[in-house]
KOLGU-4560 file (N, C-alpha, C; in nm, 3 decimals, padded with zeros to 5 digits):
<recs>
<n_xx: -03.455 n_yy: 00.881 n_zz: 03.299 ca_xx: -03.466 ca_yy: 00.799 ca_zz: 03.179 c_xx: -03.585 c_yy: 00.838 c_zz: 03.092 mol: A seq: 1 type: UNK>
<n_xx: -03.664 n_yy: 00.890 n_zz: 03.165 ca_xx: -03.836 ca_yy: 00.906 ca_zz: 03.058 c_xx: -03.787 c_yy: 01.031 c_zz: 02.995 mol: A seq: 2 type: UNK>
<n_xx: -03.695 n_yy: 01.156 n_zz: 02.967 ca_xx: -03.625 ca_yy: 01.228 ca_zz: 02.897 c_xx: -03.546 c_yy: 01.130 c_zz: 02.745 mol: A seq: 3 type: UNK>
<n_xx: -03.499 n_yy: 01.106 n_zz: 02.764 ca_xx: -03.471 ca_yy: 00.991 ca_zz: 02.628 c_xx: -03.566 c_yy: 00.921 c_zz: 02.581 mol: A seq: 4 type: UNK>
<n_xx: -03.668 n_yy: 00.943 n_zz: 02.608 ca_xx: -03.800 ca_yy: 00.898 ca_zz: 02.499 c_xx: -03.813 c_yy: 00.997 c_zz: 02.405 mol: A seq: 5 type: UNK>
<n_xx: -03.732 n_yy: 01.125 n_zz: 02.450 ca_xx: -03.795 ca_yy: 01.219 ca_zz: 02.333 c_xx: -03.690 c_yy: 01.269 c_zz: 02.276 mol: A seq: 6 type: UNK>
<n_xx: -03.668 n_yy: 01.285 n_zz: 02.133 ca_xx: -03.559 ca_yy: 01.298 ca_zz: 02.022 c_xx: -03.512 c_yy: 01.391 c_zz: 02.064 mol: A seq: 7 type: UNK>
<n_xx: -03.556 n_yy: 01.536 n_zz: 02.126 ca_xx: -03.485 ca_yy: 01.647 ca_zz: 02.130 c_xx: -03.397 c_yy: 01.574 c_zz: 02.275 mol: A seq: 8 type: UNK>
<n_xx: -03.387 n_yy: 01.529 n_zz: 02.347 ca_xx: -03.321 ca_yy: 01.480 ca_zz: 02.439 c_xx: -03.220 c_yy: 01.369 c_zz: 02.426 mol: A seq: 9 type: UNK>
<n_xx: -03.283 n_yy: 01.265 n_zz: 02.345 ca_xx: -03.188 ca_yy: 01.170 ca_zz: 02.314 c_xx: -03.112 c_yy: 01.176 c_zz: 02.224 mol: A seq: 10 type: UNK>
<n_xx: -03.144 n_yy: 01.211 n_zz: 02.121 ca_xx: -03.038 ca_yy: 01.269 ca_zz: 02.012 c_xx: -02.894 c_yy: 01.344 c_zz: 01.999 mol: A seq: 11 type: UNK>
<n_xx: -02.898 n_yy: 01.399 n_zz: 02.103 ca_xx: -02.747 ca_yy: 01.450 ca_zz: 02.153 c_xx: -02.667 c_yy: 01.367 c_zz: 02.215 mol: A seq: 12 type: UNK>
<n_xx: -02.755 n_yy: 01.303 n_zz: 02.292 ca_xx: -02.690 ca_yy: 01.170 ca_zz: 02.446 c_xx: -02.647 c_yy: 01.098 c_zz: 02.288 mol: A seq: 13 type: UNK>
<n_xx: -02.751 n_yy: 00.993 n_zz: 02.200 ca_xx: -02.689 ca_yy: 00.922 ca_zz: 02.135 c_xx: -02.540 c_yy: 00.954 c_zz: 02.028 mol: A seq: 14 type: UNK>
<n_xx: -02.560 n_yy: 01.076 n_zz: 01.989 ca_xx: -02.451 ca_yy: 01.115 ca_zz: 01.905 c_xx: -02.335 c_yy: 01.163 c_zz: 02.011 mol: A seq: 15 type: UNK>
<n_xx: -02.334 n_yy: 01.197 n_zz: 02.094 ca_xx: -02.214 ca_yy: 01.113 ca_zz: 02.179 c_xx: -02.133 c_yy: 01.054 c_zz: 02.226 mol: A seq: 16 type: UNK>
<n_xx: -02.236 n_yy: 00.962 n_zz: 02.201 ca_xx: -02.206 ca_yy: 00.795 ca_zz: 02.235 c_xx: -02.165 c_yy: 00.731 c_zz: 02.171 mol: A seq: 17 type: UNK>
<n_xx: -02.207 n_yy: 00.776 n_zz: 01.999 ca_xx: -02.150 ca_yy: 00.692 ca_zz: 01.894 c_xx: -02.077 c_yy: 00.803 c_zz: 01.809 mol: A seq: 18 type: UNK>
<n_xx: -02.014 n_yy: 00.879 n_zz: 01.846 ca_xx: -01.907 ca_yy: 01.015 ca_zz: 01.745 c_xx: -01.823 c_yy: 00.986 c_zz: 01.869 mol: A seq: 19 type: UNK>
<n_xx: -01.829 n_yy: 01.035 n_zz: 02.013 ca_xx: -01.719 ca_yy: 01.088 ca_zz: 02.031 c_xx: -01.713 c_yy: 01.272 c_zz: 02.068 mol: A seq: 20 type: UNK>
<n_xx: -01.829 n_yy: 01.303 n_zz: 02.022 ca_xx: -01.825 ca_yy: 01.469 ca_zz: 01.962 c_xx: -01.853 c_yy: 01.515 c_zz: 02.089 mol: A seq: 21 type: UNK>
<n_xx: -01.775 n_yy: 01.678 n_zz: 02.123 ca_xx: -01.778 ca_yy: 01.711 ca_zz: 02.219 c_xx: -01.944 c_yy: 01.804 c_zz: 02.193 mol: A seq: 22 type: UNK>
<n_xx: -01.963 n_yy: 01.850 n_zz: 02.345 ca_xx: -02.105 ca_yy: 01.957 ca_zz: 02.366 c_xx: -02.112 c_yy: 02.023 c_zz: 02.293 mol: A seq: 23 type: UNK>
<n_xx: -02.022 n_yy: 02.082 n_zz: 02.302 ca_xx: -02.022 ca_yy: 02.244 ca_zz: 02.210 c_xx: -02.014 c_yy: 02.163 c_zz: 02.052 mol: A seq: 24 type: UNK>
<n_xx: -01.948 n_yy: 02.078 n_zz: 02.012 ca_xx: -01.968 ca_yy: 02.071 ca_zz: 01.834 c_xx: -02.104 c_yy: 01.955 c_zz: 01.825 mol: A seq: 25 type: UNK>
<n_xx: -02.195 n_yy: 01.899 n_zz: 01.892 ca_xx: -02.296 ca_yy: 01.912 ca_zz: 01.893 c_xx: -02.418 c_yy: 02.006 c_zz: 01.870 mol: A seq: 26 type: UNK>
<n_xx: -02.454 n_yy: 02.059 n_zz: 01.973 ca_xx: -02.508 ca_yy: 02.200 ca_zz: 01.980 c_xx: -02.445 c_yy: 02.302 c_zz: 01.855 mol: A seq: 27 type: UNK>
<n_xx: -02.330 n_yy: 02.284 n_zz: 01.787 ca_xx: -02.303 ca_yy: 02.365 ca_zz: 01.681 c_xx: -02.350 c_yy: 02.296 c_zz: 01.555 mol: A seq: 28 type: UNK>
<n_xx: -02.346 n_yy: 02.137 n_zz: 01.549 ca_xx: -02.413 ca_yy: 02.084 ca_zz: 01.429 c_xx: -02.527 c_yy: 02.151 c_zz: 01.375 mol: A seq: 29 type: UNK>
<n_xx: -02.482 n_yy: 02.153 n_zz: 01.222 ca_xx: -02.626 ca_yy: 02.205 ca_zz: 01.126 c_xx: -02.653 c_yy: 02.115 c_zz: 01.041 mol: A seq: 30 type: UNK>
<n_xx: -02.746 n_yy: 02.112 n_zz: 00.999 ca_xx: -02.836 ca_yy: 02.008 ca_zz: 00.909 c_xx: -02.764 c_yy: 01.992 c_zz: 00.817 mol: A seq: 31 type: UNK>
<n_xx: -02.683 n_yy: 02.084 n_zz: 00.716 ca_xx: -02.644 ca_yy: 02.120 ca_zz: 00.601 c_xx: -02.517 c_yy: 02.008 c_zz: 00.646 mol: A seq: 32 type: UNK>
<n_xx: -02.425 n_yy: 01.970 n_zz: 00.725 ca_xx: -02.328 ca_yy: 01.955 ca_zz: 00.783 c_xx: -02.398 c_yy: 01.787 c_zz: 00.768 mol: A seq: 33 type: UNK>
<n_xx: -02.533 n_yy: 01.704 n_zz: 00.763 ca_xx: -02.540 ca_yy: 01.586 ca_zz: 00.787 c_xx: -02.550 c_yy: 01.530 c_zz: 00.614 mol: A seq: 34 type: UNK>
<n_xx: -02.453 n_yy: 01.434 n_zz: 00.619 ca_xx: -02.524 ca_yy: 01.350 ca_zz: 00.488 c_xx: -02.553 c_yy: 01.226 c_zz: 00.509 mol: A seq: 35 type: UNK>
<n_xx: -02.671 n_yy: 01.225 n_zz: 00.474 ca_xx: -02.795 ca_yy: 01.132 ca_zz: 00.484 c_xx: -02.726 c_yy: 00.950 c_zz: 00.403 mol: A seq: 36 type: UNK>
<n_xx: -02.725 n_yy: 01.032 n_zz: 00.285 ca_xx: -02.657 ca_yy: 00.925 ca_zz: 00.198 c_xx: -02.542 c_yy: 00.870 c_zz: 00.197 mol: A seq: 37 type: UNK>
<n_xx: -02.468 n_yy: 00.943 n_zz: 00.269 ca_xx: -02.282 ca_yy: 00.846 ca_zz: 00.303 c_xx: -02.326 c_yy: 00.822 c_zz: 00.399 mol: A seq: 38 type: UNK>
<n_xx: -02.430 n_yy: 00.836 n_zz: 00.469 ca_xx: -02.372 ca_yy: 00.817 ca_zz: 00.654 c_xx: -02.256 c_yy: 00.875 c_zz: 00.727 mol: A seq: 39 type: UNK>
<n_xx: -02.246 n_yy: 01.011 n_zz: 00.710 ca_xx: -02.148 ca_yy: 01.081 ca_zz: 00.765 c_xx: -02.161 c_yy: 01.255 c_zz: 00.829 mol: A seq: 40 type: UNK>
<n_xx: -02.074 n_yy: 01.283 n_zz: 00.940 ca_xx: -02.154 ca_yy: 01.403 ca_zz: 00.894 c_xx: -01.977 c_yy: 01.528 c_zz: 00.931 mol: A seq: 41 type: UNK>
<n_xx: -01.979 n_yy: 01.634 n_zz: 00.944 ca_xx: -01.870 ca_yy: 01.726 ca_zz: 00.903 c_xx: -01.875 c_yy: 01.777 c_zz: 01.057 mol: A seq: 42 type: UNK>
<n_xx: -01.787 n_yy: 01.798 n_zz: 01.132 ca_xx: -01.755 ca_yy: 01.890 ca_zz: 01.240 c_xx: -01.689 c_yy: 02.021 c_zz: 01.206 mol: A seq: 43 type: UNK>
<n_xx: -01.751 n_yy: 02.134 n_zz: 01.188 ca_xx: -01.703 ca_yy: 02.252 ca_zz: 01.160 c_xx: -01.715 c_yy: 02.375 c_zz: 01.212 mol: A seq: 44 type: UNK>
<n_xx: -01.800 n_yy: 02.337 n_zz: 01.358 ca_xx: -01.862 ca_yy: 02.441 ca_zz: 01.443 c_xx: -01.842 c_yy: 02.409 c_zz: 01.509 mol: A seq: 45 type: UNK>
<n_xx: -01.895 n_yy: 02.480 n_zz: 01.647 ca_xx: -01.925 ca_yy: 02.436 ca_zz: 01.776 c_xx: -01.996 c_yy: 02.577 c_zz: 01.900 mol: A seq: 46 type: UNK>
<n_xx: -02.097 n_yy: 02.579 n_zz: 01.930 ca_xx: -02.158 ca_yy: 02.665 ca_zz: 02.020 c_xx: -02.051 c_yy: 02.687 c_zz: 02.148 mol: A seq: 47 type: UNK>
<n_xx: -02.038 n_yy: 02.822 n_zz: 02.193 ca_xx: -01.968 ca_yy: 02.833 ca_zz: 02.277 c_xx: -01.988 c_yy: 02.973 c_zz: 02.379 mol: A seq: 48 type: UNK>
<n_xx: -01.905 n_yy: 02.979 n_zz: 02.470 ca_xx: -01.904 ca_yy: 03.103 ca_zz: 02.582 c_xx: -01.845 c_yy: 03.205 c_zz: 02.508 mol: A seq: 49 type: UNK>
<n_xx: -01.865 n_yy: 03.336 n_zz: 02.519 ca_xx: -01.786 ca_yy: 03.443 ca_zz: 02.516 c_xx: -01.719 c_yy: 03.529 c_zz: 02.579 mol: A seq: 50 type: UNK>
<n_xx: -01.637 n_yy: 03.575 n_zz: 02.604 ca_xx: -01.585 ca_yy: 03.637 ca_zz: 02.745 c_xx: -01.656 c_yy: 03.708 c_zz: 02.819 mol: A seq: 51 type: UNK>
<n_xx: -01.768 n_yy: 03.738 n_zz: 02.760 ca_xx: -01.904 ca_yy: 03.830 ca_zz: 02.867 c_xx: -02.017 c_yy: 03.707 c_zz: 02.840 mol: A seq: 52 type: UNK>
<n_xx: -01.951 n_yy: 03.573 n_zz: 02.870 ca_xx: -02.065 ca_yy: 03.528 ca_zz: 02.916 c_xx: -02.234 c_yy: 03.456 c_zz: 02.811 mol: A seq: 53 type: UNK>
<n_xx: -02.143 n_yy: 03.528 n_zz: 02.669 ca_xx: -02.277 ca_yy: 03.466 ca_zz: 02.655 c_xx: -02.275 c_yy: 03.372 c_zz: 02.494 mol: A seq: 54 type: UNK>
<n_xx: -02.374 n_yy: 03.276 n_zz: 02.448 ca_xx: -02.331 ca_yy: 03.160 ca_zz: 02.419 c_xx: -02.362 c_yy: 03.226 c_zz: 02.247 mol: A seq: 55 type: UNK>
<n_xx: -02.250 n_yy: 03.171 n_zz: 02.140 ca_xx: -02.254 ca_yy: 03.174 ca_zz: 02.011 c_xx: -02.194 c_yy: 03.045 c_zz: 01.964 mol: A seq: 56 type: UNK>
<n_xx: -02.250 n_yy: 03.078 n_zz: 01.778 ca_xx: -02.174 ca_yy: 02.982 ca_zz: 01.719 c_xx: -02.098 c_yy: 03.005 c_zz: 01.651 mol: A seq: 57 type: UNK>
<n_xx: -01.973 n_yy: 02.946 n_zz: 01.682 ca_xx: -01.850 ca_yy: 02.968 ca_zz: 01.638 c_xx: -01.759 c_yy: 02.841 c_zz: 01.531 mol: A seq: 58 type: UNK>
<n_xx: -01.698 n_yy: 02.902 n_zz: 01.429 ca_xx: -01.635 ca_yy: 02.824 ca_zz: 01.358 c_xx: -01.535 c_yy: 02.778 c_zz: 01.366 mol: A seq: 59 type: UNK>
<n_xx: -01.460 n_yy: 02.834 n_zz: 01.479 ca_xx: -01.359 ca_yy: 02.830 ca_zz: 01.540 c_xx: -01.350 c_yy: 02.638 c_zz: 01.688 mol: A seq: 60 type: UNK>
<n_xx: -01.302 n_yy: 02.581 n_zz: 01.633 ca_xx: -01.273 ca_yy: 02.488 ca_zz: 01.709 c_xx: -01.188 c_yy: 02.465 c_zz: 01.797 mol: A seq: 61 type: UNK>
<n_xx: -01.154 n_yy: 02.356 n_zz: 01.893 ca_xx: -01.087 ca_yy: 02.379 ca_zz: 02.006 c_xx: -00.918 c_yy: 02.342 c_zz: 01.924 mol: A seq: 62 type: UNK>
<n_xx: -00.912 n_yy: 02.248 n_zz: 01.811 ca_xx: -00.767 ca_yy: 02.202 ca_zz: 01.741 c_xx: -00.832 c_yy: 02.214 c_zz: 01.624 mol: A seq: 63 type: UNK>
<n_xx: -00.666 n_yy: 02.182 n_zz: 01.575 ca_xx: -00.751 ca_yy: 02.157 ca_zz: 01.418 c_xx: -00.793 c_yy: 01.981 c_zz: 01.372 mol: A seq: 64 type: UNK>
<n_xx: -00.715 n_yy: 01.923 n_zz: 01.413 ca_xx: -00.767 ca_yy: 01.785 ca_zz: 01.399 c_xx: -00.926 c_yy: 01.821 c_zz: 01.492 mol: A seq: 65 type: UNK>
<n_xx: -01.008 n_yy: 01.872 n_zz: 01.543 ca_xx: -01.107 ca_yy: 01.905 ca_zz: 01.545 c_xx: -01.255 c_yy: 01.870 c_zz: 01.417 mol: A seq: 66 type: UNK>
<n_xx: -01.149 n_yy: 01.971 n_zz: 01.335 ca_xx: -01.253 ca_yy: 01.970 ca_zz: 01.186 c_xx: -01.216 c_yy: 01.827 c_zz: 01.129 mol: A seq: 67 type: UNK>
<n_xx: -01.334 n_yy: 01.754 n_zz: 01.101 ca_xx: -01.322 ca_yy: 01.616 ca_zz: 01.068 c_xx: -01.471 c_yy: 01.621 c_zz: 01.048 mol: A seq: 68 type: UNK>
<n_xx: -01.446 n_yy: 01.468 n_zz: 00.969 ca_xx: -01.577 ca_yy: 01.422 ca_zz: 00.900 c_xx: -01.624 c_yy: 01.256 c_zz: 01.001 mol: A seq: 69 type: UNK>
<n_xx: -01.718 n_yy: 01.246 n_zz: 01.064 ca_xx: -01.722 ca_yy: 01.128 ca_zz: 01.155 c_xx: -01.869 c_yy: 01.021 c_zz: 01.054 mol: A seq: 70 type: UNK>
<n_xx: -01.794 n_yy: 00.904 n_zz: 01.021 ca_xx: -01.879 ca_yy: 00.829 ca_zz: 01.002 c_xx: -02.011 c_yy: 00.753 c_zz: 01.050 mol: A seq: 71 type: UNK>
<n_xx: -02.119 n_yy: 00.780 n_zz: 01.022 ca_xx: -02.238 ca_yy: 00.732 ca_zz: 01.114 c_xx: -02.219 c_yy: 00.569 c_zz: 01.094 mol: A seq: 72 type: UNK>
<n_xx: -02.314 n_yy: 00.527 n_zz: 01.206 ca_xx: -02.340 ca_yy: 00.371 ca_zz: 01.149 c_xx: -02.509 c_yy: 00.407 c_zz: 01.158 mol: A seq: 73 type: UNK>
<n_xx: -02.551 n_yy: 00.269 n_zz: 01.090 ca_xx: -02.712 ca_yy: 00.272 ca_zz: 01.023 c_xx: -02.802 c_yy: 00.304 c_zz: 01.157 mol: A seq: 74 type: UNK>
<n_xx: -02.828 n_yy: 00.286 n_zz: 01.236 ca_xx: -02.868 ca_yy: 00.298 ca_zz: 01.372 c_xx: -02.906 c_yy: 00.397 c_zz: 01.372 mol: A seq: 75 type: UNK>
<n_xx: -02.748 n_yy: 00.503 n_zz: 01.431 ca_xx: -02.755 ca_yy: 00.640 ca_zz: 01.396 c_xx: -02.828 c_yy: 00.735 c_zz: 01.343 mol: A seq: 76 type: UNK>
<n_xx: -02.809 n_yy: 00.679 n_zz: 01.228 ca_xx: -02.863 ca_yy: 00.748 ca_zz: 01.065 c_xx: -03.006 c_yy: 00.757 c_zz: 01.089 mol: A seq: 77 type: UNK>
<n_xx: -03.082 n_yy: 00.630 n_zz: 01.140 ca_xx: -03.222 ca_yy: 00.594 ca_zz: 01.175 c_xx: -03.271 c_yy: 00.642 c_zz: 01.245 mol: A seq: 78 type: UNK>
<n_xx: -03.231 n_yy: 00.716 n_zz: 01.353 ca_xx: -03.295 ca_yy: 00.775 ca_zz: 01.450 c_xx: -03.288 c_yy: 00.933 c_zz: 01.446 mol: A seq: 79 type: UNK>
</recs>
């Protein structure tokens, strides 16, 4: 639990919890991708394996209902 005191740790656990969003389109989120002012943000990436093993970011998603836009609530947004 003393790991979730600190943003780089909790920040993934919480967006999670309140998206839904898998690991990999986490870890693929970019800043450019958050809006501040709707409270929303764009799934269009996602970090992943490559067949030798080693990890990129890819635009390529697991579906296409994948690429979506997920609404924050204020909470969220706040932290």
């Amino acid at each position: 639990m003393a790991n979730l005191k600190s943003k780089n740790h909790a920040l993934p656990i919480i967006l999670a919890l309140a998206t839904g969003m898998r690991r990999g389109e986490i870890l693929g989120l970019r800043w450019s991708k958050i809006g501040f002012e709707n409270k929303a943000l764009s799934v269009t990436h996602q970090v992943k394996k490559d067949e030798n093993g080693v990890w990129h970011l890819s635009p390529q998603l697991k579906t296409a209902p994948s690429y979506r836009t997920i609404k924050l609530d204020e909470d969220t947004i706040d932290i």
